[in-house]
MIKOL-433373 format. One record per residue (C-alpha): x, y, z. Coordinates in Angstrom, 1 decimal. Each point is the difference from the previous one (the first is absolute). Layout:
SITE|east|north|up
SITE|X|Y|Z
...
This chain:
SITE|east|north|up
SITE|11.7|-26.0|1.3
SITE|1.0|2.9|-2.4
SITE|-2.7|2.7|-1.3
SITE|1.5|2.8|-1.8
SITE|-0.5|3.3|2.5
SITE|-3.0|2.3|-0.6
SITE|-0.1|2.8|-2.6
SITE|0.1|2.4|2.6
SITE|3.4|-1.2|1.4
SITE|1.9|2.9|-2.0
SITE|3.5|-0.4|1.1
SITE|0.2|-3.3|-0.7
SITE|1.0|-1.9|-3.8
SITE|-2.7|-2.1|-1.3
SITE|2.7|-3.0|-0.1
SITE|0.8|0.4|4.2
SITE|-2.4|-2.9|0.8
SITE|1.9|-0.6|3.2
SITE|-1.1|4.0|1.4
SITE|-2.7|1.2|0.8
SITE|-1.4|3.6|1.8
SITE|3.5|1.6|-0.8
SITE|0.4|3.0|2.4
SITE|2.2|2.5|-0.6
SITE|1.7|1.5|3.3
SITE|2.7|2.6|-0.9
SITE|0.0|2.5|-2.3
SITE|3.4|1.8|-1.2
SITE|3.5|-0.7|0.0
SITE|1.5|-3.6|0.6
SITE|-1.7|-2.3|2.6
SITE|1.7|-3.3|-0.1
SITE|0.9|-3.0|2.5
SITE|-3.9|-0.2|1.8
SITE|0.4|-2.6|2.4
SITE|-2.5|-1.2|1.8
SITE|-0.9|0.0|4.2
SITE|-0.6|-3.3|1.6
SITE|-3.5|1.4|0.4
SITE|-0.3|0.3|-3.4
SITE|-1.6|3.2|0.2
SITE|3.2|2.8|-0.2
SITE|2.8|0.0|-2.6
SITE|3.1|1.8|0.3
SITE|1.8|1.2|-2.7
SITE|2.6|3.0|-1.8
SITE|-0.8|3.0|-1.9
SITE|2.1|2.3|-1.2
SITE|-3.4|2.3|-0.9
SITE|0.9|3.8|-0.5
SITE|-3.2|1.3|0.9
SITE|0.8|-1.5|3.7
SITE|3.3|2.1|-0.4
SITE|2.0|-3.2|-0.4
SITE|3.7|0.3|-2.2
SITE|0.3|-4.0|0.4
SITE|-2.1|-2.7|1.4
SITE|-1.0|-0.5|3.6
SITE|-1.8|-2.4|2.0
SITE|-3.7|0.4|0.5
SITE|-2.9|-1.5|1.4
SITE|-4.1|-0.7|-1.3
SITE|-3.4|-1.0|0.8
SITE|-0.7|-2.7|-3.2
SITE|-3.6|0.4|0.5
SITE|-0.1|4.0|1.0
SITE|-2.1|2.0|-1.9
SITE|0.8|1.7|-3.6
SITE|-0.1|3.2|2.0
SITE|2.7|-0.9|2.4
SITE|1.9|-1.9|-2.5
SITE|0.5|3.7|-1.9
SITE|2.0|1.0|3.1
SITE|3.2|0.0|0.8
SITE|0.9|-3.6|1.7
SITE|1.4|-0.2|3.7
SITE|4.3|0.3|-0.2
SITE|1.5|-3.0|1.7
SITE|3.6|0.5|-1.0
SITE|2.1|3.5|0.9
SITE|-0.4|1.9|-2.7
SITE|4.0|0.0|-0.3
SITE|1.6|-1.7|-2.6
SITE|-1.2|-2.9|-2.2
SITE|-2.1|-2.9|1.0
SITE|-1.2|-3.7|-1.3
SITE|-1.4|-3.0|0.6
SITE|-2.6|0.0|2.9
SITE|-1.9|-2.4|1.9
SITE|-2.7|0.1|3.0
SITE|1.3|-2.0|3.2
SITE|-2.6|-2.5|1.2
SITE|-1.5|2.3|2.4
SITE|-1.1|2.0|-3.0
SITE|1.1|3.3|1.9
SITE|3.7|-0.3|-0.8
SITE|1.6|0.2|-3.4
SITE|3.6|-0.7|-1.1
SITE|1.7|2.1|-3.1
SITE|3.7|0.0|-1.4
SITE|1.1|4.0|-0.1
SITE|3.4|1.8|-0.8
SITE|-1.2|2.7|2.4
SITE|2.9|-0.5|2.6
SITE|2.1|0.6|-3.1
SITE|-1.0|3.4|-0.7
SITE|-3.2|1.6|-0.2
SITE|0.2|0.7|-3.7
SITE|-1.4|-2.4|-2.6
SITE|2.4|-2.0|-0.9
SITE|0.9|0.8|-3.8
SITE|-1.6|-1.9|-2.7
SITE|2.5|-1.8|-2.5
SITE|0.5|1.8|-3.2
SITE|-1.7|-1.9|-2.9
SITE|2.5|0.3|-2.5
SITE|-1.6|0.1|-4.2
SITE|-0.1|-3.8|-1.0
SITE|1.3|-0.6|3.3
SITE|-1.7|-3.3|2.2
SITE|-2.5|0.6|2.6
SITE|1.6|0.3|3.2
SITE|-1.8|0.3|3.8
SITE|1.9|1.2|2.9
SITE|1.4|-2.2|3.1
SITE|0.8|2.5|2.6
SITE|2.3|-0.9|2.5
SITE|-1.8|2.3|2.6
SITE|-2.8|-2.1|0.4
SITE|-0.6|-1.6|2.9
SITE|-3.3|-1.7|1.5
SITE|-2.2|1.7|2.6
SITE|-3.6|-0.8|1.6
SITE|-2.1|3.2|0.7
SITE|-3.1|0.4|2.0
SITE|-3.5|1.7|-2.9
SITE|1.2|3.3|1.5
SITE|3.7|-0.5|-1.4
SITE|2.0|-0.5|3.3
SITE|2.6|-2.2|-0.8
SITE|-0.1|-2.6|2.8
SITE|3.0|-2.2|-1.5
SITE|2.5|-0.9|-2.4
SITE|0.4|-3.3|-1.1
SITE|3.0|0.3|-2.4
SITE|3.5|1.7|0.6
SITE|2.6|-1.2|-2.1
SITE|1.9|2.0|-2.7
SITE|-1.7|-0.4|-3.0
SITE|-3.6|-0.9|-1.4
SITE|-2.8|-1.2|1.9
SITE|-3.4|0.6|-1.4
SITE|-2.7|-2.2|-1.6
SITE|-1.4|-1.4|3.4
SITE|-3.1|-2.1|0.3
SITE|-1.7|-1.8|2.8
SITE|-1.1|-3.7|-0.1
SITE|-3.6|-1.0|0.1
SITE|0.8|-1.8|2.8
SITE|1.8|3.1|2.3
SITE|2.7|-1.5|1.1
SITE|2.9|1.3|-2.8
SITE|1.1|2.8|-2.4
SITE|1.4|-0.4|-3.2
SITE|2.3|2.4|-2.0
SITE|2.4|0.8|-2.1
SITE|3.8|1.3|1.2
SITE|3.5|0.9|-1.8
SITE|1.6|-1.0|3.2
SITE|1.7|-2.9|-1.3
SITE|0.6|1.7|-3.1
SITE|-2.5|-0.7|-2.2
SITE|-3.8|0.3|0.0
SITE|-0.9|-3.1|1.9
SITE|-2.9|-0.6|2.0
SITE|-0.4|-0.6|3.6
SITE|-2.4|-0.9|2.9
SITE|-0.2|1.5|3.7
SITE|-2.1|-0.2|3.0
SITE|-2.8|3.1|-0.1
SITE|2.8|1.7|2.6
SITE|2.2|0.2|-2.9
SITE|2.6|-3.4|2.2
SITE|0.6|-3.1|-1.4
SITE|1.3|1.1|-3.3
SITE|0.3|-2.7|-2.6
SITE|1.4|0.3|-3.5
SITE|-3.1|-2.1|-2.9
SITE|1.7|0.2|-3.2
SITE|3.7|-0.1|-0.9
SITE|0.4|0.4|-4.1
SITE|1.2|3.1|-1.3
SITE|-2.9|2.0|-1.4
SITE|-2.7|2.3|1.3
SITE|-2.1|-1.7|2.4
SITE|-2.9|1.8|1.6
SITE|-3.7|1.0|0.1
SITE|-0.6|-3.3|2.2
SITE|-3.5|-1.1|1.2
SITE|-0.6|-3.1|2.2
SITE|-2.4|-2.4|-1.4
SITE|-3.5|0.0|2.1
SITE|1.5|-3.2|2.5
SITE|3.0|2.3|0.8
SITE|2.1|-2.9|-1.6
SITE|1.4|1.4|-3.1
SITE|1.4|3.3|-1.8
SITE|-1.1|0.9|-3.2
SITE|2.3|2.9|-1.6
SITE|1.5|1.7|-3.0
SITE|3.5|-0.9|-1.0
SITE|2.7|1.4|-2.2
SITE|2.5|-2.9|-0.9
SITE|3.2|1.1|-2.3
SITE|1.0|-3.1|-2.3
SITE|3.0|1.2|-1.5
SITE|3.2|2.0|1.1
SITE|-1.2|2.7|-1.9
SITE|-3.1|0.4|1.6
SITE|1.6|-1.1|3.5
SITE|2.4|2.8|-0.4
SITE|-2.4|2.9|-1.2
SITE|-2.4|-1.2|3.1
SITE|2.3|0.5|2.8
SITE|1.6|3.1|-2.0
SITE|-3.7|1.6|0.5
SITE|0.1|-1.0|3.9
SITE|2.6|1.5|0.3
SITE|-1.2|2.8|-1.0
SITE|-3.7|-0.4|1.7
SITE|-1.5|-0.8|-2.6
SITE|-2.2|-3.1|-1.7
SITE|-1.4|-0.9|-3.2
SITE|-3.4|-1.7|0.3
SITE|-0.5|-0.7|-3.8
SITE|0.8|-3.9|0.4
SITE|-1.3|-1.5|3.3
SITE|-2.2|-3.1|0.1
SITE|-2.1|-1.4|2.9
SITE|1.5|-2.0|2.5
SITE|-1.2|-2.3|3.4
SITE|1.6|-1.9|2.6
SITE|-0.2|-0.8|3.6
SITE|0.0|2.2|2.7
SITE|3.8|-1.4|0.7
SITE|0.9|0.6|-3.6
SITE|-0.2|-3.6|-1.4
SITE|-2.2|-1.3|-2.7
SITE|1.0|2.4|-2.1
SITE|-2.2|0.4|-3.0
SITE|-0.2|2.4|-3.3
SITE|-3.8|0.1|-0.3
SITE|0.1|2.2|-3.4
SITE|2.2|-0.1|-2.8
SITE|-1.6|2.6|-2.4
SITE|2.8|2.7|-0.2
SITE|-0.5|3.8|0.6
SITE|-0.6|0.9|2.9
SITE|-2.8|-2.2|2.5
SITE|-0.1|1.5|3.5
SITE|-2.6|1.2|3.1
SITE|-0.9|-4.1|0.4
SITE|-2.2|-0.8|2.6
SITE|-2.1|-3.0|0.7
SITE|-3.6|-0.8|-0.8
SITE|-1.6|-1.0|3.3
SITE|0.2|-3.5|-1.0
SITE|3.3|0.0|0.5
SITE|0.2|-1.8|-3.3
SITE|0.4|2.6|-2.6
SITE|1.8|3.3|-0.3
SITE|-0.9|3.5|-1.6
SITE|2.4|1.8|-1.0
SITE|1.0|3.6|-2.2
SITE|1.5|-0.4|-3.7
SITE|0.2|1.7|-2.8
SITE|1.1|-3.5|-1.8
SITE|-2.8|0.8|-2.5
SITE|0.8|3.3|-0.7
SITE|1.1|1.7|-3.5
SITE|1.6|2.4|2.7
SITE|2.1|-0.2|2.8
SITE|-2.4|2.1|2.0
SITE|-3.4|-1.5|-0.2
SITE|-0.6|-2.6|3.1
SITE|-3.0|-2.2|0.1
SITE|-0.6|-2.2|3.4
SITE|0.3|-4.1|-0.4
SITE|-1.0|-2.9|1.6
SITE|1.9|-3.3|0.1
SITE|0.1|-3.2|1.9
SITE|3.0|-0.6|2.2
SITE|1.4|-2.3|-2.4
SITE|0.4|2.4|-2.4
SITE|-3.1|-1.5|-2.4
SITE|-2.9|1.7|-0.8
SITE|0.6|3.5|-0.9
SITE|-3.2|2.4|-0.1
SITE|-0.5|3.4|-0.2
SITE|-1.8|2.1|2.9
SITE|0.0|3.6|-0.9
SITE|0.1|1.6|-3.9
SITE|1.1|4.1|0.6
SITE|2.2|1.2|-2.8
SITE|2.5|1.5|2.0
SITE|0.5|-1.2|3.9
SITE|-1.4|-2.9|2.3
SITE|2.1|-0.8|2.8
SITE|0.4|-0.9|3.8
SITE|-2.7|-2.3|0.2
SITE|-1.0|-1.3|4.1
SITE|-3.2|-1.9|1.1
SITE|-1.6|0.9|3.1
SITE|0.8|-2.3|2.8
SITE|-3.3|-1.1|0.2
SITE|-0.1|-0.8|-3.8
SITE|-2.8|2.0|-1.4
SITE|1.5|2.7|-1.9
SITE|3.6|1.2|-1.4
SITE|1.5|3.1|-0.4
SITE|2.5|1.6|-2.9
SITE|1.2|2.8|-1.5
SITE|-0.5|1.3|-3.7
SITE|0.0|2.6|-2.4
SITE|-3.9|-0.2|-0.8
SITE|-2.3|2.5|0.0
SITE|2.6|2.5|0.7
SITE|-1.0|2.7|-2.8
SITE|3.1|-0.1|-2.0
SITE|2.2|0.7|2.6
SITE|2.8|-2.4|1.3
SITE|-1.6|-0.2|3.6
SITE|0.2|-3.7|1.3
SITE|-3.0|-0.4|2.5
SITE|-1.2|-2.5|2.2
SITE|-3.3|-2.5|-0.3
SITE|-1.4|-2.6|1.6
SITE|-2.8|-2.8|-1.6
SITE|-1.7|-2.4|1.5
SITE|1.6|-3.5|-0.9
SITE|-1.7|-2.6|-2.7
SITE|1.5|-3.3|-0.2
């Protein structure tokens, strides 16, 4: 049953049906990738806010339902402080939290990509990451990942038995699974392409993911040319499942630009997703929903500039993104969370 949200819900678009008591719980800088705890009562996420004396993101830690007061200040550090950071996600204890960082490659940031005028959009795939799980007070208790090259990207399955991520071990950007002490490595997806930003659906059975695939020798060639270099462009990448092993291998979109962040409704029938398919501009990223057939398209979320990284709670009440509302004109990306409407 849908009833449109009540006057008073001020962050939220009249059209975002599915929301309702939108939250706001970071304010300044960019806060992206809020995963959930098992408990569904922490998040952990990346900030790269300058008023918490931060030159690129790291890892931190939050309450969901502190107070606005403690909300204004600064969030517990999981990850070093050293280097860059990505991509984390509470172990099933809920007192443990795995990250990717390049801080064992240099306690600098790692340097940005130059945009070039008219050049395409291009994200960084730094080599120096590698996988760790820290303690809430930062002690790094293990790494899971090794190899030369990129690892990053990990997530746990609902059913705590597996991690899934994405590695240039092989090559290319492929995605693999491992036990939760990083053995038992096994290579998902073979194609050339960027693979990555993998969730496993809610019975732990399937991966649901983001997928570059080059069609042409052209496009082939300019995509490993950017590897090579350590670099991506994520302006054409579709949403993909399979099984945990890699087969049934399915394109669930086919809308062009760029449709990422998927993750799946707790049905495990339908998938919401980031695109900015609808867009005038490259930059302006709504949140989708759409069965896992790829039929039935609907919008979720309506900003004008940013809605991304969508993840229900575990327990399937409420969801959690990040966008570019209510930010004051700024370009600050900040985390919210809304109770869920079917």
């Amino acid at each position: 049953s849908q009833s449109i949200p009540p006057a008073t819900d001020s962050l939220l678009y009249p059209e975002e049906v599915h929301l309702r008591n939108l939250r706001q719980l970071t304010f300044g800088g960019d806060n992206a990738e809020a995963y959930w705890s098992f408990d569904s009562r922490q998040v952990s996420f990346q900030s790269n806010n300058k008023a918490w004396g931060l030159q690129c993101d790291q890892i931190f830690y939050l309450n969901v339902d502190a107070s606005a007061n403690d909300l204004k200040k600064k969030a517990p550090l999981i990850s070093t402080g050293e280097g860059r950071t990505t991509c984390a996600f509470f172990m099933p204890d809920n007192k443990h939290i795995l990250y990717a960082s390049t801080h064992q490659g240099g306690k600098d940031c790692p340097k940005d990509p130059e945009r070039k005028p008219g050049g395409k959009y291009l994200w960084p795939i730094y080599d120096t990451y590698d996988i760790y799980v820290a303690d809430l007070n930062g002690k790094i208790v293990k790494q899971l990942t090794s190899e030369p090259g990129y690892d990053a990207e990990a997530t746990l399955s609902p059913k705590k038995d597996k991690i899934v991520f994405t590695s240039t071990r092989n090559g290319d950007l492929d995605l693999y699974t491992m036990d939760l002490n990083g053995k038992h490595v096994k290579q998902v997806t073979h194609d050339l392409g960027y693979d990555g930003g993998a969730f496993f659906s809610p019975d732990g059975r399937k991966l649901v993911f983001r997928a570059s695939r080059p069609r042409t020798d052209a496009e082939k060639q300019e995509y490993m040319d950017y590897l090579k270099q350590g670099l991506v462009a994520p302006t054409a990448m579709e949403i993909y499942t399979c099984n945990v092993d890699g087969s049934d291998l399915k394109q669930i979109t086919r809308l062009g630009k760029a449709n990422w962040a998927p993750f799946y409704h707790p049905s495990g029938k339908k998938i919401i997703f980031s695109s900015n398919h609808k867009g005038s501009r490259g930059f302006e990223f709504n949140l989708f929903m759409v069965n896992d057939d790829g039929s039935g398209i609907e919008q979720i979320t309506y900003d004008k500039v940013f809605d991304s990284f969508p993840m229900f709670s575990p327990d399937g009440k409420r969801i959690i993104f990040s966008s570019n509302r209510h930010n004051g004109g700024t370009r600050d990306t900040n985390l919210f969370v809304a109770e869920w409407v079917d």
